[in-house]
N, C-alpha and C positions, 0 to 999 in steps of 0.2 A: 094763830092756828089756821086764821082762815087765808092767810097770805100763802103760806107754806102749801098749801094745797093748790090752791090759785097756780104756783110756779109750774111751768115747763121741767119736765125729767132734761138733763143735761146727757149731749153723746156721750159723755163718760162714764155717765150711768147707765144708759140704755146697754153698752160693750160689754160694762161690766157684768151686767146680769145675763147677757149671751153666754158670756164666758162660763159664769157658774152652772147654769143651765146643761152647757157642753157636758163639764166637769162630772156633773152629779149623774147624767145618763151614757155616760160611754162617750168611746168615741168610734166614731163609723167613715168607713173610708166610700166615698162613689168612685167606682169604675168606668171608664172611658171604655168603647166597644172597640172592641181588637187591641185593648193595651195589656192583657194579659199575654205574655212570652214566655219561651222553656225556662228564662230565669226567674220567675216567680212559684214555679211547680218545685218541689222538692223532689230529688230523685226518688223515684219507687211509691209513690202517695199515691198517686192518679189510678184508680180501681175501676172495674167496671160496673159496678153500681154508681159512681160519679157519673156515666157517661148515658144518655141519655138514648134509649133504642133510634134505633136511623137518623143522629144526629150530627155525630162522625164524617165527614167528607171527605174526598183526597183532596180537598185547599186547604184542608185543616193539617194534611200531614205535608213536611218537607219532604223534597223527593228522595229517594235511597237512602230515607235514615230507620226504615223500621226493620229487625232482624228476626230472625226466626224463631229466638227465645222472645221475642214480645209478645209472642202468639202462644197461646196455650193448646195445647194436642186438641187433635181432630176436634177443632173448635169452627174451623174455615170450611162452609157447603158450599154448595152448588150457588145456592139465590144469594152468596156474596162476595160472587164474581160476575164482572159486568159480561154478557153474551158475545162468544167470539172473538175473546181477549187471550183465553189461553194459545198458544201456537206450541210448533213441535219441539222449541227449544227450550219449555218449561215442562218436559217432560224427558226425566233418566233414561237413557239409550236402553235398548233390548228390557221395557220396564211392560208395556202396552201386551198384552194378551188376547186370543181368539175372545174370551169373556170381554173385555173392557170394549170388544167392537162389535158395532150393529153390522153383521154379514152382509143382512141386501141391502146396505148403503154402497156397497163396493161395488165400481165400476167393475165389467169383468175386462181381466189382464189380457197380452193376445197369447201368450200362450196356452192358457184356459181355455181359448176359441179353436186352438188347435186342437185340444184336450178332444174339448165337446164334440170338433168332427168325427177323432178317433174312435170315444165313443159310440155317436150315431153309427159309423160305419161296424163297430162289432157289434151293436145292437140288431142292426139289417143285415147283418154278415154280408158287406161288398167292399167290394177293394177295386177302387179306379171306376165305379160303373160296374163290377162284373159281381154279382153276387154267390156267393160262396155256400152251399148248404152240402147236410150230410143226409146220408141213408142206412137206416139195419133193419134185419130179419131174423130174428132166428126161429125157427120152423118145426116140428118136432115130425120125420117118416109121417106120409099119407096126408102133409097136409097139398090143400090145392094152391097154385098160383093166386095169389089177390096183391091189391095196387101198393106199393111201398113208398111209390113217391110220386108227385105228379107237377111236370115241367109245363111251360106255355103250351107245347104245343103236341107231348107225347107223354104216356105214364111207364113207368118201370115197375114190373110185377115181380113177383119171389113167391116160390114156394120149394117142397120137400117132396119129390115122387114117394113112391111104398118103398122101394128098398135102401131110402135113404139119400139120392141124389139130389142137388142142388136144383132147380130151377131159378134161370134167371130171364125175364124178355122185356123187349121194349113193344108197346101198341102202339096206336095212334088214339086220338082224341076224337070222338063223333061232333060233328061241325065246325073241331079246327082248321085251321089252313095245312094240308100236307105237305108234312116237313119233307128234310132229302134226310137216310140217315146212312152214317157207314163206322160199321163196327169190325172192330180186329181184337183178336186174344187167342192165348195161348192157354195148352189143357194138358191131361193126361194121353188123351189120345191123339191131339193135331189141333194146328195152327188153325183159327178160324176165320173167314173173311166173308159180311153180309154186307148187303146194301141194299137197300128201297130206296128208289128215289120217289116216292111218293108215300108214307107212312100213313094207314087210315086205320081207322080202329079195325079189328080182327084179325090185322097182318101177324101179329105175335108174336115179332122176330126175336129167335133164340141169340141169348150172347155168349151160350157156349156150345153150338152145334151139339156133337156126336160124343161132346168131353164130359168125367164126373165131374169134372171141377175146373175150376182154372181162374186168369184173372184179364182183363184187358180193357181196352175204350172205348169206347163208341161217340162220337160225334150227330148231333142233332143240328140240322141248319135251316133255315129259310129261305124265300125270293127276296125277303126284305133286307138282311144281313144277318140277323139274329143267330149265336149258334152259342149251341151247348156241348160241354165236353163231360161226358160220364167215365170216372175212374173207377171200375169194382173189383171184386174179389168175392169167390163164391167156394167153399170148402164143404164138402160131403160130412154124413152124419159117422158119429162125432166131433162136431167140428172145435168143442170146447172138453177140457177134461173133466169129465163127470156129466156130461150134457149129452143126450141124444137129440144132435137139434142140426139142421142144417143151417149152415150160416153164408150172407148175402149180403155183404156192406159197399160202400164206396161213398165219392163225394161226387158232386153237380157242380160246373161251374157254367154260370151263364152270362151272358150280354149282347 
């Protein structure tokens, strides 16, 4: 007994009892790192509870093999796309909407800038430099002349005499520079022709003489160039149907 114990186990023995060992606990395979391939996945197994959050790489996928049914609906955001990668040819033509754009990211276009002059200019009513404005009155018998419009360098006054006539005059401006003015119109009673060459407030000049009505231009100028072209039209009372009113309109154009 005590010889048999003494002995050395023999490699036949020791193998053997590996082997049992093996036998009686499973068996278990080690993995090599990157030796797992598409042919050890069975089609359709691989779930996304297998897949471990932000583990997935693009060296883990081969290039142009994933389709669009791999992906589950509006599963795909914003934070799993790398920044600056989409371009315009992954987006469906006529698909992008006024919503889907930040407005004031947008260069402005130049026809836009033409837009915007256009604007400006009917904002400031001028065209080329020369700005364009209107005038009206309408007055009801007995009122007095007062100012209806007032230019750089002269003002145009309106009023309704008592028995219903238009008034229409140009003044001058107290401490403007005196303009030159020359007006022409035609009336009921005769052609009219004034001029001041020197326009200062009190002159008062009439734009329709000795007429109940009438309509015509008168020209305002400077030494400097400046001139203004007044187009009116001035109609006795009734001048509207249902209105006891005298009426006194026209446009200014200056530069």
């Amino acid at each position: 007994m005590k010889s048999f114990l003494r002995r050395r186990p023999s490699p036949a023995l020791v193998i053997s009892l590996i082997a049992l060992f093996c036998s009686l606990g499973g068996v278990s395979y080690g993995l090599a790192r990157d030796s797992v391939g598409t042919r050890q996945i069975k089609n359709d197994q691989v779930r996304s509870a297998d897949l471990r959050d932000n583990q997935v790489r693009s060296v883990d996928v081969r290039n142009n093999t994933l389709r669009t049914f791999d992906i589950r609906n509006n599963e795909v955001r914003g934070f799993d796309i790398r920044n600056s990668t989409v371009t315009g040819r992954d987006v469906a033509l006529n698909t992008l909407t006024g919503a889907d754009v930040r407005e004031s990211d947008l260069a402005q276009v130049p026809s836009a800038v033409q837009a915007d002059r256009a604007a400006t200019a009917a904002t400031a009513a001028t065209v080329g430099g020369m700005s364009v404005r209107k005038f009206v009155a309408k007055q009801p018998p007995g009122s007095a002349a007062v100012e209806a419009f007032r230019g750089d360098a002269f003002a145009l006054e309106a009023g309704c005499d008592a028995i219903g006539n238009p008034i229409l005059r140009v003044d001058g401006i107290a401490g403007a520079p005196a303009p030159n003015l020359t007006a022409a119109g035609n009336g009921d009673a005769a052609t009219i022709f004034a001029t001041d060459p020197a326009l200062v407030a009190g002159d008062d000049v009439s734009l329709l003489g000795a007429n109940v009505e009438g309509a015509g231009t008168a020209t305002v100028s400077t030494t400097g160039g400046a001139v203004t072209t007044i187009s009116y039209g001035a109609e006795s009372s009734s001048a509207f149907t249902g209105e006891a009113v005298c009426s006194v309109r026209g446009t200014v154009v200056s530069g």
